[in-house]
C-alpha positions, 0 to 999 in steps of 0.5 A: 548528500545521499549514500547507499549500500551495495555488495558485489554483483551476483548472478541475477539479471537486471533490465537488459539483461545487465547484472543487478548490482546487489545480493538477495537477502532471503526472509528469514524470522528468527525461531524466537521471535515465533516462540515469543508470539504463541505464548502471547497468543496462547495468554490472550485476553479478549473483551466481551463482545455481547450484542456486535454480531453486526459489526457495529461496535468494531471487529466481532469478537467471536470471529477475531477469537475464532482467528486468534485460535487459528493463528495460534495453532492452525496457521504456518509461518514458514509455510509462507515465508517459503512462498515469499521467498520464492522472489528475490528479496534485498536489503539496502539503507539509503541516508540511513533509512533501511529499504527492504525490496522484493523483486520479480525481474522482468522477462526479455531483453528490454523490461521496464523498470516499475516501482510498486508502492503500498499504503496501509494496513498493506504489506508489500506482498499485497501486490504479489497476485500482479508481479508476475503477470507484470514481469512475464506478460507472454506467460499470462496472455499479454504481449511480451514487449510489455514486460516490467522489471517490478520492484516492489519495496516496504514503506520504511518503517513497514515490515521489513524496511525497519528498525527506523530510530533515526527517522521519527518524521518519515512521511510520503514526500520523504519516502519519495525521495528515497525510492527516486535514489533507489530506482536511480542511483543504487539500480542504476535506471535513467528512467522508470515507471511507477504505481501505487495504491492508497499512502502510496499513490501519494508517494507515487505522485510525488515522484510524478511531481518532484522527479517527472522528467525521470518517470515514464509515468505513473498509475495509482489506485486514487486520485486525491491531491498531495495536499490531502493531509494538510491543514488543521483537520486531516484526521476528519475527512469532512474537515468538519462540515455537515452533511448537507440537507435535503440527500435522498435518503441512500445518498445519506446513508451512504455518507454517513457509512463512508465517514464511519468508515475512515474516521476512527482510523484517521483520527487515532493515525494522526492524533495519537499514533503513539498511544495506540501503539503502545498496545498494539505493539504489546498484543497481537490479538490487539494489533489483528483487531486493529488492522483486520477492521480495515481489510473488513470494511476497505475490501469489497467483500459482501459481508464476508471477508474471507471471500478477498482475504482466506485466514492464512492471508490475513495472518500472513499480512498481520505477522509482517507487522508483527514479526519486525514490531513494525506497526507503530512505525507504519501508522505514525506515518500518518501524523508525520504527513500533518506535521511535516506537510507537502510543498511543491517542488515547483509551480507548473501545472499539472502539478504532477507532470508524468503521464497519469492513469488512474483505476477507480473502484465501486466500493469506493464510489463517492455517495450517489455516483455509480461506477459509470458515473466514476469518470466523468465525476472525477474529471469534473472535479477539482482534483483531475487538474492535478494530473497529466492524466492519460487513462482513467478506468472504473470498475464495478468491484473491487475494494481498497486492495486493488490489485489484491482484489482484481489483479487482472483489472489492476494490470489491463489498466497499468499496461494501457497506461504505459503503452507507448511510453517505454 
């Protein structure tokens, strides 16, 4: 049913101190590929933008010009392709999805093997400020019996995980599987942990649902129910409901800012991937503007996002998209999850068995709730039942990259939920 790829065995370690079972393939963009983009961006044409110092009609003009320069003529690719590479990087194809890894093997002779899974516009380099802290805790403070043997994949049809013309309805139950056949069958672990943020929280409870009896479990940035993109209105986080009357004037307003802030987004994702990428994949002052918007308003960054992400960050980020022409492929995921949606593996509850953490943020509060509020009013919702939870966290900062934004919180958190379960 299943086929993977593999080469011979090398030098490099895997938990136990066993031989890992495939060969790192370094990053490499081709010098064509880098040519064709300067001439894009030295042919860039941008919009007026009179009257939008405010950011209300979308990405300011002035500074997506001020970063377009910056890319063109200031910014080195290769300078950060050196740093990712720095790690091990593989590639396999499971049932003919391609799988791109990065990996940090862990530390010691018992390292647990964890599976780190991003969302979008992440790339898998949004959980490099957390690798290695996970793989070496001795070196950063921690204990080192707590040492993972992180695997940290692109979603396919993301950045290096591509091309995918044979899998036009990848979504997250499907991407699930596959990494459940990675970790299991090509890496050879019986058991192993797993965590995600955003998209990849989805994919990460599902693996806590579909494959619990094999996980040790699981920690994700959010809590939301595997069902969340189904039904008629998953591009509309309301479903079409009205804000109710009578909100204090800030819990309104609050409303009203967390809607704009997830609307357009969602409702281009799932109604019109297709159209959008056709423009997207053409320009990548256009294709910047798209995803810079969300690293804009997801982060927690008071007005300024250079605060969370420096330009060369942004860049780096934005041409793992570019370089592969992965951003249509990445954003259809999204209808995919409507069109082709979730059900259940099997009836029990909790829906998601594997022992659950969980790491919530302030700039994610729900209207009127503050951060110690967070807890109680998830638990009181109808979504904890869905989880076997075992640590809930909430945090005053912090913004939608979580383990970008406060990696050392992200890692307290994710140890304390796997402590006593290796």
């Amino acid at each position: 049913m299943t086929s993977h790829e593999t080469t011979d065995t090398i030098g490099t370690r895997g938990a136990g101190n066993r031989p890992f079972p495939l060969e790192p393939r370094p990053i490499h963009v081709p010098g064509d590929v880098l040519d064709d983009l300067r001439r894009r961006l030295e042919l860039t044409r941008l919009p007026d933008d009179v009257g939008n110092d405010d950011w209300r009609y979308g990405v300011n003009g002035a500074y997506l010009r001020e970063l377009v320069a910056y890319w063109r003529d200031g910014y080195d690719w290769r300078a950060a392709e050196a740093a990712i590479n720095a790690y091990e990087h593989y590639q396999v194809e499971i049932d003919g999805v391609p799988v791109h890894f990065m990996r940090r093997p862990g530390a010691g002779p018992t390292p647990t093997p964890l599976i780190l899974t991003h969302g979008w516009p992440w790339t898998f380099w949004h959980w490099s400020k957390v690798i290695d802290p996970l793989a070496d805790p001795g070196a950063y403070g921690g204990d080192p019996a707590e040492a993972f043997d992180v695997i940290v994949p692109s979603l396919p049809g993301f950045g290096f995980s591509t091309p995918l013309p044979g899998h036009p309805d990848m979504n997250f139950w499907k991407i699930a599987d596959i990494w459940h056949v990675l970790m299991t069958r090509v890496l050879g672990h019986e058991r192993y942990a797993a965590a995600g943020c955003d998209v990849g929280a989805l994919v990460t409870g599902q693996l806590g649902h579909k494959y619990a009896d094999e996980l040790l479990g699981v920690h994700i940035g959010s809590g939301q129910k595997l069902t969340l993109f189904s039904g008629d209105r998953a591009w509309d986080l309301s479903g079409g409901r009205p804000i109710p009357e009578g909100l204090p004037a800030d819990v309104h307003a609050r409303v009203v800012a967390l809607e704009k802030r997830f609307a357009v987004h969602l409702a281009a994702h799932v109604l019109a991937p297709s159209t959008l990428a056709a423009g997207l994949s053409d320009s990548p002052a256009g294709m910047l503007a798209w995803i810079l918007e969300r690293w804009v308003t997801w982060s927690d960054n008071g007005g300024d996002v250079e605060t969370v992400f420096s330009k060369d960050d942004l860049l780096t980020h934005a041409m793992i998209f570019w370089v592969t022409n992965s951003i249509g492929t990445s954003i259809r995921t999204y209808a995919n999850n409507n069109r082709y949606p979730w059900t259940p593996s099997h009836d029990r509850w909790p829906v998601v068995e594997a022992p659950t953490g969980i790491t919530f943020v302030g700039h994610e509060n729900p209207p009127g709730v503050r951060t110690d509020q967070r807890v109680e009013h998830f638990l009181g919702s109808d979504r904890a039942a869905w989880y076997n939870l075992v640590n809930l966290a909430a945090h005053d900062r912090g913004g939608h990259f979580i383990p970008w934004e406060i990696p050392g919180e992200w890692v307290d958190d994710l140890r304390r939920t796997f402590r006593g379960r290796r």
